[in-house]
N, C-alpha and C positions, 0 to 999 in steps of 0.2 A: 908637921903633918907628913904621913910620908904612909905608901901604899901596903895593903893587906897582903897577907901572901896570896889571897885568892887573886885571881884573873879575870879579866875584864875581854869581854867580848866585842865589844868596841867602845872608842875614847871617844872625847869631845873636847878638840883643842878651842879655845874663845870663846869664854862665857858671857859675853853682852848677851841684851834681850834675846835674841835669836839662838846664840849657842846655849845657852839656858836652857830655853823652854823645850829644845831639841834633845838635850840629854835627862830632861825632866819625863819627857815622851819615853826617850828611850826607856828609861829603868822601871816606865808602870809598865813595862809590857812584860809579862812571863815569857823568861829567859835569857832576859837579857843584863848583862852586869856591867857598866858604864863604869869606864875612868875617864876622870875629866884637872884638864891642864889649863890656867890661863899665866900668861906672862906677868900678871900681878899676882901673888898670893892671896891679897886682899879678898879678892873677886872671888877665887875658889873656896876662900873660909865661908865667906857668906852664904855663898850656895850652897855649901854642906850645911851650913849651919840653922839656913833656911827650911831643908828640906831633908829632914834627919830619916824620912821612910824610905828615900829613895835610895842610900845605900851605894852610894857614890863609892868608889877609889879614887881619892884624891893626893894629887901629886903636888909639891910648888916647883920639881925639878924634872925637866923635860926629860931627863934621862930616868928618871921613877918613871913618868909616865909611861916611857916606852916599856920600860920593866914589868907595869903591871899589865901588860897585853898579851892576850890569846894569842898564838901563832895560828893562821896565818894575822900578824899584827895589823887593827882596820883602825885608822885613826881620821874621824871629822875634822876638820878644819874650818874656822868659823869665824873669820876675821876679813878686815875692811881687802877693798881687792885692792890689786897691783904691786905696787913693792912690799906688801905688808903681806900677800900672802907665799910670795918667792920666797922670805925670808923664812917663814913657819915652815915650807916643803924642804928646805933646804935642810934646815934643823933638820923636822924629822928623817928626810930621808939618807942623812949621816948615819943614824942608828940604825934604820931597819934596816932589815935583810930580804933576800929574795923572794919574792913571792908575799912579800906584804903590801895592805896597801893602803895608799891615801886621797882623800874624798874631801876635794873641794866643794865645798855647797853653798861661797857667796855667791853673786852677782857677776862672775869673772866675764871676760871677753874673751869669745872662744876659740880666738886668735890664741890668743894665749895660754887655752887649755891644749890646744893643741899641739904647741911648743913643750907644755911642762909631760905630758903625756908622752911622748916621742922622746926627753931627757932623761924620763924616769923609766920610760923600756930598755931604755940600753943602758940603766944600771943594774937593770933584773926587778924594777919593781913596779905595779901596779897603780896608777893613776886613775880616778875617776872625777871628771868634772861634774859633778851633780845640781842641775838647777832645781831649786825648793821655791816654791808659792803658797802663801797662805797669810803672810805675815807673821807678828806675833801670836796671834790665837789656832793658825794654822798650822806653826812650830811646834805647839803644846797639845794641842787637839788630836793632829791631823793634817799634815799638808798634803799638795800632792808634787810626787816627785818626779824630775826627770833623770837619771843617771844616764851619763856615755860611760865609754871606758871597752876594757877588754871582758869577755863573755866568763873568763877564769877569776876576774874578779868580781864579777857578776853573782858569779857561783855562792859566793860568800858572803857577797854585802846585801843580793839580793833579798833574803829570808828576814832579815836585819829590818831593812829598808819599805819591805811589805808590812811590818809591825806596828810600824808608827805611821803607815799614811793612812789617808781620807778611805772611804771605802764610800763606792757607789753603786748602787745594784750586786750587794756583797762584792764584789770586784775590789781591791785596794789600788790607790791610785797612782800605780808606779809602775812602770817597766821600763826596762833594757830599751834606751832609744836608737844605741848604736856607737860604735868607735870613739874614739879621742873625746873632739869635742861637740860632737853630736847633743850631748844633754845640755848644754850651756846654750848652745847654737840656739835649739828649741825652747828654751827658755828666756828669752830675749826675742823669739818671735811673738811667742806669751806674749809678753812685757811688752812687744810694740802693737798687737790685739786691743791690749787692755786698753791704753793709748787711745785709737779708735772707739772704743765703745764708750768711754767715759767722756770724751767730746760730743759725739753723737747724745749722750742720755743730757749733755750739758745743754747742746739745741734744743733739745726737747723742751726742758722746764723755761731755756729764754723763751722760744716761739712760747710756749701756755700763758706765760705771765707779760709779755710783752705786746703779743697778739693777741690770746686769748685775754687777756685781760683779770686772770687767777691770781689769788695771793697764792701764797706759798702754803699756809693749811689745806686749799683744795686742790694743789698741784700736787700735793703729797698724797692725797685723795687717788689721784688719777693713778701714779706710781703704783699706789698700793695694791689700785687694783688690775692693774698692768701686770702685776708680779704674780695673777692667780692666773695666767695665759699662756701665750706661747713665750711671753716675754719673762716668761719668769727665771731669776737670778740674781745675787748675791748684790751686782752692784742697782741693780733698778732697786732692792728690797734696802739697801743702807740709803739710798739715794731718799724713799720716802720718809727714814728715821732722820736723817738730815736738816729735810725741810721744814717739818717738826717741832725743830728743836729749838729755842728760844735763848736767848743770850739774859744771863741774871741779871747782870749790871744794867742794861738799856729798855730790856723786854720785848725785843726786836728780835723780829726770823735770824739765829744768826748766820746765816747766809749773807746776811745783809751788814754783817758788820766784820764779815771778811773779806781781808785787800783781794779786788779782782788781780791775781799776780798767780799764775799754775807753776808749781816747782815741778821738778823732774832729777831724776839719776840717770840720765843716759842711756839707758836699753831704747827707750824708743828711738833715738837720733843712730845706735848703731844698728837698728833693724834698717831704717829709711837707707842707709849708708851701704849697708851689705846688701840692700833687695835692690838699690841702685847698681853696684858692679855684677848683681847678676843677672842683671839687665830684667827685673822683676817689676812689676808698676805696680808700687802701692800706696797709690795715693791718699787713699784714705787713714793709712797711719801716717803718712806724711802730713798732710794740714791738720791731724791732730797734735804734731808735735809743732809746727808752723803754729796753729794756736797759742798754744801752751809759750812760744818765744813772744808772740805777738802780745800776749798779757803783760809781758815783764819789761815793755816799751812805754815806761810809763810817763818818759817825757816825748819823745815823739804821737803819741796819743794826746798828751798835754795841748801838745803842739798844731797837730793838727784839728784838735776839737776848737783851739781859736781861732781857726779861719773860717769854721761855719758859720753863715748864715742862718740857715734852713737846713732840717731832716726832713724827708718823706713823709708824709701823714702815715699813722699805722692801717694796714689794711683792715677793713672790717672781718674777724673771719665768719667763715660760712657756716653754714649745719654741719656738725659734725665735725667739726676740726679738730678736737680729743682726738676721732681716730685714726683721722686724718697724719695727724703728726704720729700715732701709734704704727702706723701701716711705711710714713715713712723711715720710720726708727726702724723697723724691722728688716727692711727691705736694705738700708743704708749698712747693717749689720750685716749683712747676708752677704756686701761685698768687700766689708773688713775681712773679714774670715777666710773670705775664697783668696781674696790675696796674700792673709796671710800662711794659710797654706800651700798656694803656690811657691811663695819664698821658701815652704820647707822643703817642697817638690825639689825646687833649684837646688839649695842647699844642701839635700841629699844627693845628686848629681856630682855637683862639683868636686865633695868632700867625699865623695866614694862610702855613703853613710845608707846603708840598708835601715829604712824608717819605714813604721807600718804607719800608716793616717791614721788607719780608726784609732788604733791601740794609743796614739794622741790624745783623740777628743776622748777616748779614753779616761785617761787619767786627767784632762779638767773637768770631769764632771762633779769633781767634788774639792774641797779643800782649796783650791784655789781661787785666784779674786776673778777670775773671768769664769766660774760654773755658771752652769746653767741648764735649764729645761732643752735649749736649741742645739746644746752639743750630740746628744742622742738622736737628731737627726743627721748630724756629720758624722757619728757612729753608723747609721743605716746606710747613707748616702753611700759611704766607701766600701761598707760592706757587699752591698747592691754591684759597683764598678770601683776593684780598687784602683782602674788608669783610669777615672774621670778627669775629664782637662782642665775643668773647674768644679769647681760647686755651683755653679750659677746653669750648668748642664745637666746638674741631677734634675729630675722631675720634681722632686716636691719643692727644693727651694726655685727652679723657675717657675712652678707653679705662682709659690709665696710673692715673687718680685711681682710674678704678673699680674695677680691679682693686687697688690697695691701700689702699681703704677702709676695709676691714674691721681692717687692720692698722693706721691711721693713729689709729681710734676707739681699740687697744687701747692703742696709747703714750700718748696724750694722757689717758685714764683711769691711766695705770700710776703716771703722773710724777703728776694729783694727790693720789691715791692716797698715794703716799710722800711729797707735800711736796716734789716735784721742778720748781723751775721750767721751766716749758717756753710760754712764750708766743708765740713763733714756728710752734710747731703747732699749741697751741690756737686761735692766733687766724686762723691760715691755713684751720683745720678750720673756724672759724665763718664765716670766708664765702664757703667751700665750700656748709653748710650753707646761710647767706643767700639763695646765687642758687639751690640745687637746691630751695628751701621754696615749695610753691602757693600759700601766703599767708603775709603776716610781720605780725608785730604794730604794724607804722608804720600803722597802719586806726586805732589805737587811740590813738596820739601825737596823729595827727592831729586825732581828736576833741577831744584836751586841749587844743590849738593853736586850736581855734573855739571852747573852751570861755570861757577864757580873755582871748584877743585877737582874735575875733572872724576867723580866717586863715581862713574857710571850708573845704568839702573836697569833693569830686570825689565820687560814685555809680558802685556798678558795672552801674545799671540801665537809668539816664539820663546823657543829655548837661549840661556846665554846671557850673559851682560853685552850691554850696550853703553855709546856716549857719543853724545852731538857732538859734532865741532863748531863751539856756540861762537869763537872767534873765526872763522875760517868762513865757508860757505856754507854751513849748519845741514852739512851731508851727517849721515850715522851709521857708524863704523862697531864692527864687534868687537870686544877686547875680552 
């Protein structure tokens, strides 16, 4: 097998499910002529051989590959991250020449893109760490994209790149997020979003069936019709095919006959990690990955379920608890978000990364696992004030909170009440509470902090630092 004379517009190194369906995308799109490389032969005969419309250039020698490329040379990259994908940039970027470029679009860490990005400009070539969401059907379909990178390589992958995403409101779901590793950055804020919402939608169905007292066909009921709402989006609407669904072998919800045990790849644990050093609070993607670890403790759980005694009675709920728990899913949502866009806030700060918010919720309103009906308010909100300090200070979502305060207070009392985990709302309602409190008890840390280690502390009367002399005669002295 070895390549056409004709030329390829852009390639697709790593043909697993993902790099597949990506250059399958690519070549339905008029004008685009894909060559595609993977480090096994094998893989590349199939997929020619699977899909003989699509008109592949196919390489088994990475040096064909590069042969059969367009100048400026744009090759995808499509392989597991960290040393597996140093190695593919290295390859290619032996061959190409100045002014070509290469388009990370696993899962990288944007540590990392930001390393290869800075390696690759000071050999003359173009780097773009691009985050992709959608999964496999989003790969094939339609994802929506995040690309970083330089604006000259924009210039060229961008038209590319618009062809195969999602399109929302005709809009395609992709732009220029900004430098290095700005798109990867934001894609791992995604990915710790998502985190958040899918714990939150998991409260949900425990509180219906534990409290509510719902099997799983009427909790799927409620979802579904959740999803003709404000609440409507991809994961509420799989969430009710789910519950649905019945296991062949048992004839049970299978829900119920899957290990409570949540896997994870990491983006959410490096969102909590990076929104930690930039001193960002986001605790709501935190105990959803705090969750997610907490499942996979299944002999300390073991362990602690034999020293019960007694659980709580379940509370009875009250009228209206459906929307109850709808009002708090909403509300709980609405401070996933705000944090997780403040982390982008930060992250555009630190990394010297010009990022537009809306042009964000943007491109998740389609193709991606977190779309939904709620992002075109985080398109209005930003448009309205693009320096809002949160979203919790635009008018309509504090409207949204305020009005289902009252209901948000009642779940989160209901579930401890009965010994129903729920830490996604509670912990979302505490720092709800946090920013709406005149004063917080950090007045009082901070004295322990000068008590202590001498850290000083700020006055709310005067200017200055200050600190007692807590061993001395507890006089207070300016420093």
């Amino acid at each position: 097998m070895s390549p056409s004379v004709s030329r390829a517009n852009i390639g697709v190194s790593g043909l697993a499910v993902m790099g597949s369906n990506l250059a399958r995308n690519l070549a339905s799109r008029a004008g685009n002529t894909v060559a595609v490389y993977n480090r096994s032969p094998e893989r590349t005969r199939a997929l020619v051989e699977s899909h003989p419309e699509a008109g592949f250039v196919a390489s088994e020698r990475v040096e064909e590959f590069v042969d059969s490329l367009s100048k400026p040379r744009t090759a995808l990259i499509m392989v597991q991250a960290g040393a597996g994908t140093d190695a593919v940039i290295e390859q290619l970027a032996g061959l190409f020449e100045p002014g070509d470029i290469i388009v990370d679009g696993g899962n990288a860490n944007f540590h990392d893109t930001i390393r290869r990005e800075r390696e690759l400009r000071e050999r003359g070539l173009n780097f773009v760490g691009a985050g992709i969401s959608g999964g496999e059907e989003g790969a094939l379909n339609g994802p929506s994209i995040m690309p970083g990178g330089s604006a000259e390589a924009y210039a060229t992958l961008g038209p590319i790149l618009e062809s195969i995403a999602a399109v929302a409101e005709g809009e395609p779901c992709v732009t220029h997020v900004g430098t290095d590793g700005a798109g990867h950055f934001v894609k791992m804020i995604h990915n710790g979003i998502e985190y958040a919402d899918m714990q939150l939608i998991a409260e949900s169905y425990d509180l219906l069936r534990r409290v509510g007292g719902h099997d799983t066909d009427a909790i799927a009921d409620v979802f579904a019709a959740w999803n003709e709402g404000d609440l409507e989006s991809y994961l509420i609407e799989i969430t009710a095919e789910v519950l649905r669904e019945r296991d062949a072998a048992t004839g049970r919800p299978l829900v119920d006959v899957i290990v409570d045990e949540a896997g994870s790849k990491g983006t959410g644990v490096w969102t909590v990690q990076n929104a930690v050093g930039l001193g960002i609070p986001v605790s709501g993607i935190g105990e959803a990955v705090f969750a997610r670890a907490v499942s996979g403790k299944q002999d300390q759980r073991a362990a602690v379920q034999e020293t019960i005694e007694s659980r709580p009675d379940v509370a009875a709920p009250g009228e209206g608890f459906e929307d109850d728990v709808r009002a708090a899913l909403y509300a709980s949502k609405v401070v996933a978000y705000a944090q997780g866009f403040d982390a982008i806030i930060a992250g555009a700060h630190e990394y010297g990364w010009d990022i537009h918010l809306g042009n964000i919720a943007k491109i998740w309103r389609a193709g991606c696992i977190i779309r939904a009906r709620f992002l075109n308010r985080i398109v209005e909100a930003y448009a309205r004030h693009p320096g809002l300090p949160t979203l919790l200070a635009d008018p309509y979502f504090a409207a949204a909170v305020r009005d289902g305060e009252a209901a948000w207070r009642r779940i989160v009392s209901t579930a401890a009440l009965s010994g129903v985990p729920a830490s996604g709302f509670s912990s979302a309602l505490a720092y709800y509470d946090s920013l709406a409190a005149p004063r917080l008890p950090a007045a009082l840390i901070q004295a322990q902090r000068d008590f202590f280690g001498a850290h000083t502390y700020r006055r709310v009367d005067k200017d200055g630092s200050f600190h007692t002399l807590w061993s001395g005669d507890r006089s207070e002295v300016s420093r």
